[in-house]
C-alpha positions as CSV (number, residue, x, y, z in Angstrom):
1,X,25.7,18.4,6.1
2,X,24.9,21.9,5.6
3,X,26.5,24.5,7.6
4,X,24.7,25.1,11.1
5,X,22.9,21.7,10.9
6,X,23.1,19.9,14.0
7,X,25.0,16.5,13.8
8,X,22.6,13.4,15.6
9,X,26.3,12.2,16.8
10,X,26.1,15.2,19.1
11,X,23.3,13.8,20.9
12,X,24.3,12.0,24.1
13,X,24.0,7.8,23.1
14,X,23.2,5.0,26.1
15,X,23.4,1.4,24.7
16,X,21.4,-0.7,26.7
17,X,22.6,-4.4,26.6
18,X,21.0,-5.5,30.2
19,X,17.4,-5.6,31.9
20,X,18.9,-3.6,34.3
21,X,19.9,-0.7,32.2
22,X,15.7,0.1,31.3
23,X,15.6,2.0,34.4
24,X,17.4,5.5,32.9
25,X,15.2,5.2,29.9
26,X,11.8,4.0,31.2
27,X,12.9,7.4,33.3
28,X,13.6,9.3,29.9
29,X,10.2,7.8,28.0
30,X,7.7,8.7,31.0
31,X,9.1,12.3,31.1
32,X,9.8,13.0,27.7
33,X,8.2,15.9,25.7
34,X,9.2,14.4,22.7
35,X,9.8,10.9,22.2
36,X,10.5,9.4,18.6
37,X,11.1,5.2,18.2
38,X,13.1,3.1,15.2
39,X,13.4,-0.4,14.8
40,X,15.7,-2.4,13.4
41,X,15.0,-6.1,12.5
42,X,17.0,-9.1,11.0
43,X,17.3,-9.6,7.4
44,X,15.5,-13.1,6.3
45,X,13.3,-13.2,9.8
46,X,12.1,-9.8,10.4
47,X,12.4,-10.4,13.7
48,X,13.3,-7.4,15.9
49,X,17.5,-7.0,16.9
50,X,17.5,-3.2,18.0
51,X,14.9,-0.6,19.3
52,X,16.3,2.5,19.5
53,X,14.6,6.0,20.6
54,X,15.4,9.3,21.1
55,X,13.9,11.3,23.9
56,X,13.6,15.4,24.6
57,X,13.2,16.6,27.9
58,X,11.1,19.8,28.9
59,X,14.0,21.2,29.5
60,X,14.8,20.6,25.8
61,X,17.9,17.7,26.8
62,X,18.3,15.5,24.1
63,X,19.3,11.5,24.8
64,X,19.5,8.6,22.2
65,X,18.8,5.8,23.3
66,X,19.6,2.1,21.8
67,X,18.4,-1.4,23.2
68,X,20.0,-4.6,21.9
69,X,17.3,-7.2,22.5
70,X,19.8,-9.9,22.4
71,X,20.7,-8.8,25.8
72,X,17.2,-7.4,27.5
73,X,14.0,-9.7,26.7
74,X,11.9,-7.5,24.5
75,X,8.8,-7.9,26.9
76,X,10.4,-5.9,29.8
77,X,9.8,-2.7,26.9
78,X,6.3,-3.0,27.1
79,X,5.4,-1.1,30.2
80,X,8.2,1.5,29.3
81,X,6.2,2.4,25.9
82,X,3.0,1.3,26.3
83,X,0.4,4.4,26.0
84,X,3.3,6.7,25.4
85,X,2.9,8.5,21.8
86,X,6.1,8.6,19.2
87,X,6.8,9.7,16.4
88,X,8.1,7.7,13.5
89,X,8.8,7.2,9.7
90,X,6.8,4.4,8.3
91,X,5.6,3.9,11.5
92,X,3.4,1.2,10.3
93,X,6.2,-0.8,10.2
94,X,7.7,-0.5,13.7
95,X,4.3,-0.6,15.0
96,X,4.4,-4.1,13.3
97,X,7.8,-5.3,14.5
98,X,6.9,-3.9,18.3
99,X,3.7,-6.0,18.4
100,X,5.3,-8.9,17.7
101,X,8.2,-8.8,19.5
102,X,7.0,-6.8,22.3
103,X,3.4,-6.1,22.7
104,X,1.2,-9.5,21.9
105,X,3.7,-12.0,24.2
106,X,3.5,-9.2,27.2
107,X,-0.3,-9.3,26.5
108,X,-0.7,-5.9,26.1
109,X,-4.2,-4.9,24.4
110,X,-4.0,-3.0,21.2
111,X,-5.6,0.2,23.2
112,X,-2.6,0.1,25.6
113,X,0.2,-0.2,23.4
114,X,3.0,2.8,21.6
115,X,0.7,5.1,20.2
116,X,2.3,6.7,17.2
117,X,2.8,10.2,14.8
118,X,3.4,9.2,11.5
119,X,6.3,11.6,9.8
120,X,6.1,9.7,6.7
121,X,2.7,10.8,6.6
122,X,2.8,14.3,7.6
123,X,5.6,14.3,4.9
124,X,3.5,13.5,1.9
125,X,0.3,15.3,3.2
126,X,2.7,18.4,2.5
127,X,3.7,16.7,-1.3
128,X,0.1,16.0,-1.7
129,X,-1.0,17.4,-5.3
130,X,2.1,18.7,-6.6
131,X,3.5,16.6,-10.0
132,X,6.0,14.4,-9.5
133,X,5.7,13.8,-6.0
134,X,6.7,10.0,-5.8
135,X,5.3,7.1,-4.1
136,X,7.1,8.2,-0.6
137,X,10.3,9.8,0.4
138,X,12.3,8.0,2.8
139,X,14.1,8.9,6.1
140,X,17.3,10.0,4.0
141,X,15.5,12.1,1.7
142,X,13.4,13.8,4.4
143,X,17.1,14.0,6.8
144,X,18.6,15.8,3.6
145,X,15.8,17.7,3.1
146,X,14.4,19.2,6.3
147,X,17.6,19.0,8.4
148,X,20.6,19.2,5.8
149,X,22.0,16.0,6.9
150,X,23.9,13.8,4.7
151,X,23.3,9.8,5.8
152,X,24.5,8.3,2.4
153,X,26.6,5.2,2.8
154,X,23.9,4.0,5.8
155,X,22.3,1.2,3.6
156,X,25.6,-1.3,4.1
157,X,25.1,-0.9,7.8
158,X,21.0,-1.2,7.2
159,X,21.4,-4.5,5.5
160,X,24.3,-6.0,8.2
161,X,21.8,-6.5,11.0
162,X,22.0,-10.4,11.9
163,X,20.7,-12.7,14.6
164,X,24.0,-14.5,15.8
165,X,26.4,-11.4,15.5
166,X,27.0,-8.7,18.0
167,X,26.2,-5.2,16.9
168,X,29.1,-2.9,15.9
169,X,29.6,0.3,17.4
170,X,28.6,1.0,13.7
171,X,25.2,-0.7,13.9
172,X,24.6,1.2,17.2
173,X,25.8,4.9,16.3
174,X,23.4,3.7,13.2
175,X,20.1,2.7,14.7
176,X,20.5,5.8,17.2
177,X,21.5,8.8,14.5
178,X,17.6,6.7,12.9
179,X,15.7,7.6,16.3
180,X,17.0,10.9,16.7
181,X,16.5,12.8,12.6
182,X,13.0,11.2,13.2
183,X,12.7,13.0,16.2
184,X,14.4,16.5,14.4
185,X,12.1,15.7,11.1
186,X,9.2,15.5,13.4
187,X,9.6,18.7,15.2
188,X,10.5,20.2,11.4
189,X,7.3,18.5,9.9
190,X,4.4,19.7,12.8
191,X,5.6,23.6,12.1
192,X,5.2,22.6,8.9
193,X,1.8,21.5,8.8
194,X,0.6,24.2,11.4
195,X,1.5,26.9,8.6
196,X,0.2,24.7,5.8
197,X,-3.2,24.5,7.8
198,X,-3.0,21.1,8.0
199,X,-2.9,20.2,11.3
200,X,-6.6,19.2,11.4
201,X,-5.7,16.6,8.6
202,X,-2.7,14.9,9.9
203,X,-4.8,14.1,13.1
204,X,-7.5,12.9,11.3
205,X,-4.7,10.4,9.5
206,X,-2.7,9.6,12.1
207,X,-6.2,8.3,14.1
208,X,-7.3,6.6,11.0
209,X,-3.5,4.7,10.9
210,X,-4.3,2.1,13.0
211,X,-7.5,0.8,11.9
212,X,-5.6,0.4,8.3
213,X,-2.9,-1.4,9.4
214,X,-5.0,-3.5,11.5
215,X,-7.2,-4.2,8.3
216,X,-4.1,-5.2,6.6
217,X,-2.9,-7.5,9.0
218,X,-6.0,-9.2,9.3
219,X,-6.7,-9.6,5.7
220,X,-10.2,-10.9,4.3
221,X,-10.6,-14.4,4.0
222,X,-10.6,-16.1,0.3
223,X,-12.5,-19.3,-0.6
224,X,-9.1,-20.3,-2.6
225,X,-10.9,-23.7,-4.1
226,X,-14.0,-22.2,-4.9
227,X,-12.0,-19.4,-7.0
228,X,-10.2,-21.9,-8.9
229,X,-13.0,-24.2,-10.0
230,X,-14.6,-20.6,-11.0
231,X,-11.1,-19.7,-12.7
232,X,-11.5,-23.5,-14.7
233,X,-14.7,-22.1,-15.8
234,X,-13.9,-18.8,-17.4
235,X,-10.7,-20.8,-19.6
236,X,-13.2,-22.7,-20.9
237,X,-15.7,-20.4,-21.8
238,X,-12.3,-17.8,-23.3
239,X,-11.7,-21.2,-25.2
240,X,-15.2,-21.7,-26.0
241,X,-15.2,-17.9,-27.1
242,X,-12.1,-18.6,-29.3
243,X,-14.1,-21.0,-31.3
244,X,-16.8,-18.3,-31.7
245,X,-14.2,-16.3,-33.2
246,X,-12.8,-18.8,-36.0
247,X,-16.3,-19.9,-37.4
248,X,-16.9,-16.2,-37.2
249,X,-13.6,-15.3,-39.5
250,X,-13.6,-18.0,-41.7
251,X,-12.8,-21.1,-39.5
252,X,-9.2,-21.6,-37.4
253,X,-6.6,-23.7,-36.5
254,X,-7.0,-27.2,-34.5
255,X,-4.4,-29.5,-32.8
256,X,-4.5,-33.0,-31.8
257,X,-5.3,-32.8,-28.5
258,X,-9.0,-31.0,-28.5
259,X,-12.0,-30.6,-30.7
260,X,-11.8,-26.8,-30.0
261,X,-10.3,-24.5,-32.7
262,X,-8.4,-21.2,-32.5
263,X,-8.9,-18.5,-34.8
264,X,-6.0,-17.5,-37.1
265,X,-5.4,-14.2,-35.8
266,X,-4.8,-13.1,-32.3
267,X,-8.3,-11.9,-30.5
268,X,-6.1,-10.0,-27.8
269,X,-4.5,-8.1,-30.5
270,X,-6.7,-5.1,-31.0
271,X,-5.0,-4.0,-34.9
272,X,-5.7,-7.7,-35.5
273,X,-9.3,-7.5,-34.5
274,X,-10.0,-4.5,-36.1
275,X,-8.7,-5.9,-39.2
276,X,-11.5,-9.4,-38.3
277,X,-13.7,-6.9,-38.5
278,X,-13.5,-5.0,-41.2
279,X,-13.3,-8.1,-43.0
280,X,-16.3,-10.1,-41.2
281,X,-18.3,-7.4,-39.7
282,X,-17.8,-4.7,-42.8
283,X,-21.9,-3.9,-42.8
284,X,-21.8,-3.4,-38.5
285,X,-18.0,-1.5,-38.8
286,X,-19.9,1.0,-42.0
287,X,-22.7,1.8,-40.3
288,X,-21.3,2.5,-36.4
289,X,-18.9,4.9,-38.8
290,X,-22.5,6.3,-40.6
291,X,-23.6,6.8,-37.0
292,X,-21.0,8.4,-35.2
293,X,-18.6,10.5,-38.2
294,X,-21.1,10.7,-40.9
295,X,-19.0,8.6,-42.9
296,X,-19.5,4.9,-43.5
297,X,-15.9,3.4,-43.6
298,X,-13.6,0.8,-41.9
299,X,-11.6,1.0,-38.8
300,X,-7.7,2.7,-39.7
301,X,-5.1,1.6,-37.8
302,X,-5.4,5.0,-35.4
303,X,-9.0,3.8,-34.8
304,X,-9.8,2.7,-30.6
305,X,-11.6,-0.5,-30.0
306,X,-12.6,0.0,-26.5
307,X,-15.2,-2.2,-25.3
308,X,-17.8,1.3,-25.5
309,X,-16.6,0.9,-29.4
310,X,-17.4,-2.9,-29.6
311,X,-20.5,-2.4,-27.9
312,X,-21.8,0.6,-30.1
313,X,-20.8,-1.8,-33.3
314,X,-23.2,-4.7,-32.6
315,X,-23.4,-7.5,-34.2
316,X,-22.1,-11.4,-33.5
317,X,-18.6,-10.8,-33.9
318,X,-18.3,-7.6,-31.8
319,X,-20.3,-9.3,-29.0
320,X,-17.8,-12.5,-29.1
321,X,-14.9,-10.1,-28.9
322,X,-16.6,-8.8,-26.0
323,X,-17.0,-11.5,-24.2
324,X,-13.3,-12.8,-24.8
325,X,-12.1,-9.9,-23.6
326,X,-13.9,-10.7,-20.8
327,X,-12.9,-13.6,-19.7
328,X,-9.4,-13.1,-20.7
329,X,-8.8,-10.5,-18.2
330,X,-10.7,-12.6,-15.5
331,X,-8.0,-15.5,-16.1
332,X,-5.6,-13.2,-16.9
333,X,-5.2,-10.0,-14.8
334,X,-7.5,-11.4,-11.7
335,X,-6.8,-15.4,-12.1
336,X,-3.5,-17.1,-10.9
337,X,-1.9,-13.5,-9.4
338,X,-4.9,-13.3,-6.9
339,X,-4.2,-16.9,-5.6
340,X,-0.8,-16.0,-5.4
341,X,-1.6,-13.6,-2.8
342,X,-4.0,-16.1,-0.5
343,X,-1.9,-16.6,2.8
344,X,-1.9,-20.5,4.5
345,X,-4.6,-19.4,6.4
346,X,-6.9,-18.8,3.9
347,X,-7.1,-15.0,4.2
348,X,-5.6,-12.3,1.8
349,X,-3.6,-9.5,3.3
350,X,-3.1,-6.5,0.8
351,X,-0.9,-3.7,1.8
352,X,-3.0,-0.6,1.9
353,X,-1.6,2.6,1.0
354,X,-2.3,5.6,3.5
355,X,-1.5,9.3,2.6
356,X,1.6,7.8,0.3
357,X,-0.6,5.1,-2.5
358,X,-0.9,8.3,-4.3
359,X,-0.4,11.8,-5.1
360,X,-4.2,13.0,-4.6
361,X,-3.9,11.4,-0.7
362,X,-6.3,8.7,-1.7
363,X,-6.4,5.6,-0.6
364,X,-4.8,2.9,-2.6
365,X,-4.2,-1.1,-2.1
366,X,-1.5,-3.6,-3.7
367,X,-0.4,-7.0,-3.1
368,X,-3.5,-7.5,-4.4
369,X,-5.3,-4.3,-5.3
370,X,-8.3,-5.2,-2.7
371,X,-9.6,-2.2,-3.9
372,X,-10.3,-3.3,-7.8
373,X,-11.3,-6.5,-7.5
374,X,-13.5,-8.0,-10.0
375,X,-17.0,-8.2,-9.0
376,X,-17.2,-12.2,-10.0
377,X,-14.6,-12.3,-7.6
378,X,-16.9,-11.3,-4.7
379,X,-18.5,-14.1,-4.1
380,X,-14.8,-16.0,-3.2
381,X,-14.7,-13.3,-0.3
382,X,-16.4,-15.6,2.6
383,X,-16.6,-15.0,6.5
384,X,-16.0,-17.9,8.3
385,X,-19.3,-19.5,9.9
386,X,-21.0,-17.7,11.9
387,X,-20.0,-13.8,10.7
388,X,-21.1,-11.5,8.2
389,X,-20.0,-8.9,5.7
390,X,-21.2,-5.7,6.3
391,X,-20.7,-3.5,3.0
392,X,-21.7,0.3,3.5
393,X,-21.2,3.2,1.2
394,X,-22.0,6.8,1.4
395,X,-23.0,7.8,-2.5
396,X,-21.8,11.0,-3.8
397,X,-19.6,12.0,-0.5
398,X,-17.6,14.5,-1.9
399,X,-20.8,16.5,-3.7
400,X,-22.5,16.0,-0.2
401,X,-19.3,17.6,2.0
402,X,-18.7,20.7,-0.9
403,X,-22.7,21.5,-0.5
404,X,-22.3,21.5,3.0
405,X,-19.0,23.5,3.3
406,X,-20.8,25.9,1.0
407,X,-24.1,26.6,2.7
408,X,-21.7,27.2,5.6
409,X,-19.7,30.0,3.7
410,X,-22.6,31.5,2.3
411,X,-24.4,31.6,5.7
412,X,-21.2,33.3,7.7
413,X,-21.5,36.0,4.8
């Protein structure tokens, strides 16, 4: 820790282990200026094991605060955090283990619950642009960073949490030092972005938060059957394509257990196909070189063969390639991995990637990438009886919001 850092052991801890033992920190939540919330769950269940919080009076006290909900019923937490905002790091993921454990069986609706401030977030909006800003930084990296503390050797304690053990001091002094370098990073993070000029962002993220992570729990649904019969249909048009190929080149190779042929050579290779070209498709490969160098000639080994370049040769050969690429990557790069992906329920859950997916602040998906889908795919992406998809786009946004910041410039000059 770097000299005249302050050490989170310094901060008063309270371990709660009875329902009797809220009172003090409902107390602490409701008057709290600053209030920042970790959770730790089980490794296997996720389920919940430990909420702990740190809390800052007006009068700037400072209390951490750790609840083992072995011993206090995680329901008796909701009206001690429910419409009380906190700050925390991934807070997506607390916000997920609190619903579950705390939120949905008290009945709680979703407009009443912990409200939160997202330091992960206002983290990367700071990182946002710069070269070889990563996919996130993590709690340890922002403690080391912004406060000058030093929590390496945590992860063994992060990975002990259990259902049928009881917590260490350890685990405790652990889960509380969490809650309270959220609550310093916070306070680090909001100056921060106030001299940045980015407050107005970070609100507008941490109000569009929720509706993300709702839309990732909820998933779209996925007519699983109908994909695959679709799925059976593009590998036998890629075979059918394959045959195309090898009575195109000179005929292919057979086996005993279909009609269909291969072609000798590899269609996915693309040196391979350029060479299938040049060799069956020399008058189309000459005369796209005519067009476009002023030189009729083959394809060299430094030559591309994007699709645009298959497309701009012509001819049978190029068009079957075409089409094989086609359906390769449907069975291949959208085919068995998407159905991997379709939950019991039928529905598909990506994760969506908020301020972190990438280093522009876009919005990115994974788990499937919902957000590159191919478009055979959409007709797989069904309501369930009675609903309807509602697909809405605003074209050219960006042109449209630069035209109107700069008619507002010009007109304040």
């Amino acid at each position: 820790m770097r000299s005249g850092h302050r050490d989170p052991a310094s901060v008063p801890l309270h371990r709660i282990g009875r329902a009797d033992g809220l009172a003090p920190f409902a107390r602490a939540v409701q008057e709290a200026e600053a209030l920042a919330v970790d959770t730790e769950t089980h490794i296997g269940t996720g389920a919940m094991s430990v909420l702990s919080a740190a809390t800052r009076s007006p009068a700037g006290v400072e209390e951490a605060w750790v609840v083992d909900v072995r011993d206090v019923d995680p329901v008796l937490l909701a009206p001690v955090l429910a419409g009380r905002t906190a700050s925390g790091w991934n807070a997506s993921f607390d916000a997920r283990v609190l619903d579950t454990a705390v939120f949905e069986p008290s009945g709680t609706a979703p407009s009443g619950r912990l409200r939160w401030w997202d330091a992960m977030f206002a983290d990367a909006l700071l990182y946002q642009g710069c070269s070889g800003f990563g996919f996130y930084h993590g709690l340890a990296w922002a403690a080391s960073h912004y406060l000058g503390i030093d929590t390496e050797g945590k992860g063994t304690t992060q990975l002990s949490f259990d259902p049928v053990s009881d917590l260490t001091d350890e685990q405790v002094r652990y889960a509380a030092a969490d809650a309270v370098v959220t609550l310093w990073v916070t306070a680090e993070l909001r100056a921060l972005l106030h001299e940045a000029g980015l407050d107005a962002v970070a609100g507008l993220e941490m109000g569009a938060r929720p509706f993300l992570d709702r839309l990732g729990r909820r998933g779209f649904p996925f007519d699983a059957d109908g994909y695959r019969t679709f799925l059976d249909g593009q590998r036998v048009a890629l075979r059918g394509c394959e045959s195309e190929l090898a009575e195109l080149t000179g005929g292919g190779q057979g086996n005993l257990f279909s009609s269909e042929v291969a072609p000798a050579w590899n269609p996915a290779s693309e040196s391979q196909a350029k060479v299938a070209l040049n060799r069956w498709a020399a008058g189309e490969v000459h005369a796209y070189f005519a067009r476009t160098t002023g030189t009729a000639r083959p394809f060299s080994p430094q030559d591309p063969l994007t699709a645009a370049v298959l497309a701009e040769v012509g001819g049978e050969l190029a068009a079957t390639l075409l089409r094989h690429r086609h359906h390769a990557k449907l069975v291949s790069t959208y085919g068995e991995a998407l159905l991997g992906h379709v939950d019991d329920d039928g529905r598909v859950r990506p994760q969506y990637l908020q301020v972190v997916g990438t280093s522009t602040g876009r919005l990115a998906s994974r788990f499937p990438n919902a957000q590159n889908l191919a478009p055979e795919t959409a007709p797989y992406v069904r309501p369930a009886p009675g609903r309807v998809l509602v697909h809405a786009d605003l074209s050219q946004a960006e042109l449209r919001w630069i035209d109107r910041k700069s008619t507002r410039l010009n007109s304040s000059h």
